[in-house]
N, C-alpha and C positions, 0 to 999 in steps of 0.2 A: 052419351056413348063414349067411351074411354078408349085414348088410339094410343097404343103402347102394346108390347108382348104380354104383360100381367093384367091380370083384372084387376086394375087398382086405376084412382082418379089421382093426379098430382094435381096438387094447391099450394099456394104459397101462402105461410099461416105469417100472423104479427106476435105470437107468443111469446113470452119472454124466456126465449130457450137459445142455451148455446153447445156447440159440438165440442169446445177446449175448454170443459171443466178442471181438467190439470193445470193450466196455467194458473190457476186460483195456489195450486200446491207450490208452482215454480217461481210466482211471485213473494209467496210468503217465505221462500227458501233465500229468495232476496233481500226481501226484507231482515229475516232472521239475521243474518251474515252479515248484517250492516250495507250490503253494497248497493244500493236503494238511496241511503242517506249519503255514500262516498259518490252517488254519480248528481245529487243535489249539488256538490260541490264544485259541477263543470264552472265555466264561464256562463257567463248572461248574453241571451243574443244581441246584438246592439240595439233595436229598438225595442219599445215595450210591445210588438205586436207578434212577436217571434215568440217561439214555442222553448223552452227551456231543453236545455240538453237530453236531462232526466227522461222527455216526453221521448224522443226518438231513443235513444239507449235500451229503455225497456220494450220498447216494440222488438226493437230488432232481438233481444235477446230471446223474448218470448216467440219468436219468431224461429229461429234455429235451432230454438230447444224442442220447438212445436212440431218440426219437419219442414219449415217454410226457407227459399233459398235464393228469394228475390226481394228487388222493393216493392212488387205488385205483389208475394204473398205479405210482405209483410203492412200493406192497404189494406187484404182479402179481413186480415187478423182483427184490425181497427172496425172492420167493417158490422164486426159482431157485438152489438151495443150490451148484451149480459155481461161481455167479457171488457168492454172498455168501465163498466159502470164498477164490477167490484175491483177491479186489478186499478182503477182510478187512473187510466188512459186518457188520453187525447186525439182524435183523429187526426190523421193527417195523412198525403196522397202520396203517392210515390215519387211523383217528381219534386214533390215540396222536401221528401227526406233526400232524390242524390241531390239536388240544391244543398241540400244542409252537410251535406257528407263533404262536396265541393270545396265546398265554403271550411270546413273544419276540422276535417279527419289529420290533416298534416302537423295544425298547433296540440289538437288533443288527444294525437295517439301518445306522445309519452306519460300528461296525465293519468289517460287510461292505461298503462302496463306500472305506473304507481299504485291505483289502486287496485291493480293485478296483484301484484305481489305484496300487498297488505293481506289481500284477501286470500292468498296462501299461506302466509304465516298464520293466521288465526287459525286455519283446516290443520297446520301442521302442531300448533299449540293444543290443539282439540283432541289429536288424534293419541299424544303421551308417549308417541314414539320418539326417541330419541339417537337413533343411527340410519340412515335415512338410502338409496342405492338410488343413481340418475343412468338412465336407458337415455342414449342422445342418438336422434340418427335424423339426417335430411329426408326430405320428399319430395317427388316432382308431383307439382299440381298442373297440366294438359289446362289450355287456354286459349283461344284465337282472339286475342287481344290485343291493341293497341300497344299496350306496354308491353306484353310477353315477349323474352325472349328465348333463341332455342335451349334448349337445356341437353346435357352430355347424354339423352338420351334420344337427339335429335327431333323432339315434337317443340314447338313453343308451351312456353308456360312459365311459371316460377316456381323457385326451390326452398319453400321455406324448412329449418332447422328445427325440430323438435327436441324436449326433453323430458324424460316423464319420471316421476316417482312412481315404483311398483308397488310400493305396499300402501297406497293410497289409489290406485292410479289417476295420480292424477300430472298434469300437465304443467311443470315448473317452468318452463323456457321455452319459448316460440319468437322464433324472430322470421320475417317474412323477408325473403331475398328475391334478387332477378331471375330467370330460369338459368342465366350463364357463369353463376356463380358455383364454384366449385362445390361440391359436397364436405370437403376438408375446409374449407375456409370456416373460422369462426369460432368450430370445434374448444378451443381452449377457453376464448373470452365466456361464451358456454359454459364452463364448469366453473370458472371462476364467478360467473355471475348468481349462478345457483349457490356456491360456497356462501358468498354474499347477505345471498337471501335469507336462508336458517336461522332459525330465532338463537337466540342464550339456550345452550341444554340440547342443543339437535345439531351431529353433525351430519355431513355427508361421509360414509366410510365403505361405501362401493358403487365403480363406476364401471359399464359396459359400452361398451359402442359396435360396429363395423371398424371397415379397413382404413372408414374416412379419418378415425381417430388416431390410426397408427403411427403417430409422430412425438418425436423424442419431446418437445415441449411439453405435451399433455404427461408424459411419464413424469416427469421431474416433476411436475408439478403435485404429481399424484403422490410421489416417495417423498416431499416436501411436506406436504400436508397430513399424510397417513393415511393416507385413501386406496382400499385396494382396488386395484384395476383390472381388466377383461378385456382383452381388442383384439379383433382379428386382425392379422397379420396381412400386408403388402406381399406380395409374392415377388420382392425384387432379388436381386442375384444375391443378396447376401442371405436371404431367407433361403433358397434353394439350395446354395449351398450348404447351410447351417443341417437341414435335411436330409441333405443325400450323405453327409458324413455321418448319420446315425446306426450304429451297425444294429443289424439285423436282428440279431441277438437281446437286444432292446425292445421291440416291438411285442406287441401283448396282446390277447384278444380283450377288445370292451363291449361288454356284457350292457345288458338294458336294465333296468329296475326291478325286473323279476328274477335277475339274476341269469340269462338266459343270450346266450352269446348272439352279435349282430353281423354284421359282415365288413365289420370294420376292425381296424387293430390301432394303437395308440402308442405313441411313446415320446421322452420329451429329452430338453436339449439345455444347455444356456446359454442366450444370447443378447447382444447389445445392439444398439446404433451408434453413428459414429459424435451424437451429441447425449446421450442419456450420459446422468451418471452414474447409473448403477446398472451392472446386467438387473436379466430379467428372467425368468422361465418360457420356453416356448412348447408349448404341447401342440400336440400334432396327431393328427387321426387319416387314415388312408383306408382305402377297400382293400381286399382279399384280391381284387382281382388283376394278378401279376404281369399279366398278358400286355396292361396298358403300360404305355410306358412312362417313364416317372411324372411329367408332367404334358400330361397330353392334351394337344388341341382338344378346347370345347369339352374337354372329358376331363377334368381334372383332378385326382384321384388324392390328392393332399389338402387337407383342412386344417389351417393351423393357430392359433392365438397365443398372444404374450401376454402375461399376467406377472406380478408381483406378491402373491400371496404363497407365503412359503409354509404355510398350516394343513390344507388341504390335498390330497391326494388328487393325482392326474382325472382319475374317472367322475369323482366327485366335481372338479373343477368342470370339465368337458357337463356337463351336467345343467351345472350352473351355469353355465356360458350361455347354452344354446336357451335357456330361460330370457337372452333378451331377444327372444324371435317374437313376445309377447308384445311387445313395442310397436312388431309391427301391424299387431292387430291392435293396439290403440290408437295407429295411424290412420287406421282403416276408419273405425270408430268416428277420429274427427271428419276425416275427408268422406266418407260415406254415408255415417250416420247422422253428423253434423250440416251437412252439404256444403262441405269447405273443398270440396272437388269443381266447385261452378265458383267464379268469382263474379261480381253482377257488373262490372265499368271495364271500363277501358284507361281508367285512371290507377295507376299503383299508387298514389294516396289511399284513396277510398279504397282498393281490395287491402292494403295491409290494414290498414283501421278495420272493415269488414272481417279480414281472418282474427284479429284479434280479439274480438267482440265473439268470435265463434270459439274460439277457445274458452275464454270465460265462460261461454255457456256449458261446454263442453264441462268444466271444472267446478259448474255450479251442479249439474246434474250428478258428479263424480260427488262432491260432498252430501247431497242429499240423499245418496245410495246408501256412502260407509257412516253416514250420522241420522240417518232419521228415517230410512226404508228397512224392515225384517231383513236379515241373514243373508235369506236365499232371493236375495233379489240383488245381490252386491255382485253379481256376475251376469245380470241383464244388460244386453244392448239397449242404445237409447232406442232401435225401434220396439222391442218388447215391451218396454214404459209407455211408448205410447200407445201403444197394443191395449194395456193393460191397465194405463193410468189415465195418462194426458188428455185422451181423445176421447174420453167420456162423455157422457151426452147430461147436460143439466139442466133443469126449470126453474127461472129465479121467480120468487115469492114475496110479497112486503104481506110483512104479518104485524101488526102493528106498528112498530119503531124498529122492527128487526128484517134484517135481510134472510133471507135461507137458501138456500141454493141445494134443492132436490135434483141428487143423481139417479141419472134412469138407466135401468139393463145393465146395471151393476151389480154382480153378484155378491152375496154378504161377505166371503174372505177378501176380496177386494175392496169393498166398500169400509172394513176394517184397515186394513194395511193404508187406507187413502185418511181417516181419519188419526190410525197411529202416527203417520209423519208428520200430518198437521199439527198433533202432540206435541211431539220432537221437536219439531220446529220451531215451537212456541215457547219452549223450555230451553231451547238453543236462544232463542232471541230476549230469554229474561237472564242469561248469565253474563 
């Protein structure tokens, strides 16, 4: 007699079937890319009874990539012997990994952001682009933590710094900070460090940010190197003034893409700080609606950015500008789709080691999009991959000397696109 709402009996079968047949795809995407063989290269644990680095690094990647956002899912993951047997896993518990995190995250996070940014450069050699634009903007990650502190948006947490490549999107620069670190702090070492990074034959040649970047250092730096720049503007008295002396007569309607007027009007100016060396352009956009006054509490009717790019026209620019609002749906991306919004300790060792490992993932999933998934799938969320990929359901098979791994309730366009990157992958990993 079956006690449940459905007419069905639940059994617990011994098949060899697992529910994360994409981890097969996100391993070999590892492999491909070398960073498989680059995390062989951690340190040795000090006795011979300890688990090699290699062993917990790919748990947890496959873990974040999988939807997992603990060290109990990333136990749950271990737990499924089809997927420890082809992905060539090692089990291990969850307190044996924060022990190991404990014990290591503090000497081998810089290793790990070495073979970070090796494993950038090769996506970026890959990709044949050669002028490259960095979206950088901070984030509060919400935390009731031992380390957390309040962040200027009053909840504890921490602030880490992002930077992304758009025409990749992928993730160049992530540095994990306290929650009471300024949002401007860092900004420059930021740009410089990505300059850094770029292989021979790729530069950096456009930079966006917020208001946290609006500081004369980043500008000079930017007209030093040739880099053109996008920042929203500080609304301090000298920007206000630089505005309110704009005559009227100046002011324009800007029109949307279809040509087709907005309620806003635009017009621009030139202006300096009292450290750049060179003026700048400041454009400036404001509503129709006169009634408010020029800068009104909580309603503030002026939008402005300084740029350096003397080619483009104002609307065009305004345009481009508001394109790194894109940033912040790849923020979202890490901290939502990635679950880099939960951190798992109360040690800031282990969460920055832990966010940095979630980035990776994030940026392995990002290369396996724009190098070895169809088209139309280069603008899927990581949950639609899993939707569609990841979370497939498989029966492993020994068929003589050979392994097989039969996907089930996979439809055949799917079940194509899951063998095309396996493809790619393969073709990625023999060049």
């Amino acid at each position: 007699m079956f006690q449940g709402l459905l007419p069905v009996h639940i059994e617990k079968g011994d098949d060899a079937i697992t529910a994360f047949s994409g981890s097969v795809i996100i391993t070999e995407a590892l492999l491909a890319f070398g960073l498989l063989r680059e995390l062989d290269k951690f340190p040795l644990p000090g006795s011979n009874r300890g688990l090699p680095a290699r062993d917990f690094l790919h748990a947890i990647l496959l873990t974040l990539a999988g939807g997992g956002t603990t060290f109990e899912d990333v136990q749950r993951l271990l737990s499924d012997p089809v997927l420890v047997k082809l992905c060539g896993l090692r089990p291990f518990t969850a307190s044996t990994l924060l022990k190991w995190l404990q014990r290591h995250a503090k000497h081998s996070l810089p290793r790990l952001e070495q073979v970070h940014k090796r494993f950038i450069q090769k996506l970026l050699l890959r990709s044949q682009l050669t002028t490259l634009t960095l979206d950088l903007d901070a984030t509060a990650v919400e935390a009731e933590k031992q380390s957390a502190l309040n962040t200027y948006l009053g909840f504890p947490g921490y602030m880490p710094l992002l930077g992304f490549i758009p025409e990749l999107d992928l993730a160049a620069y992530a540095r994990f900070q306290t929650g009471n670190t300024p949002p401007a702090a860092h900004n420059l070492a930021a740009l410089q460090e990505v300059c850094s990074l770029l292989p021979k034959g790729i530069r950096l040649g456009h930079f966006r940010s917020d208001s946290a970047a609006y500081q004369a250092d980043i500008f000079n730096f930017c007209q030093e190197q040739g880099i053109v720049f996008s920042v929203t503007t500080d609304f301090d008295s000298a920007v206000r003034s630089a505005i309110a002396a704009i005559p009227d007569a100046l002011w324009q309607p800007l029109c949307d893409a279809d040509g087709r007027p907005t309620d806003r009007e635009y017009a621009e100016t030139v202006h300096c700080m009292n450290k750049t060396q060179k003026a700048f352009r400041l454009i400036v956009q404001r509503t129709k609606n006169l009634q408010l006054s020029l800068f009104a509490e909580g309603h503030q009717r002026h939008y402005a950015f300084a740029t350096n790019d003397t080619t483009r026209c104002a609307p065009e620019l305004i345009t481009w500008h508001q394109g790194r609002a894109n940033s912040e749906n790849r923020i979202k991306e890490v901290k939502h789709g990635f679950g880099l919004d939960y951190l798992p300790s109360g040690d800031f060792k282990v969460n920055a080691f832990w966010f940095a490992l979630g980035i990776l993932a994030y940026n392995v999933v990002a290369g396996m999009k724009h190098f070895a998934l169809p088209d139309d799938f280069q603008k899927k969320k990581i949950h639609s991959l899993r939707w569609l990929l990841f979370h497939s359901a498989g029966k492993l098979i020994h068929h003589g000397r050979k392994l097989i791994l039969k996907l089930c309730s996979i439809s055949p366009p799917l079940f194509e696109v899951f063998l095309r990157c396996r493809s790619r992958l393969y073709q990625i990993a023999a060049t």
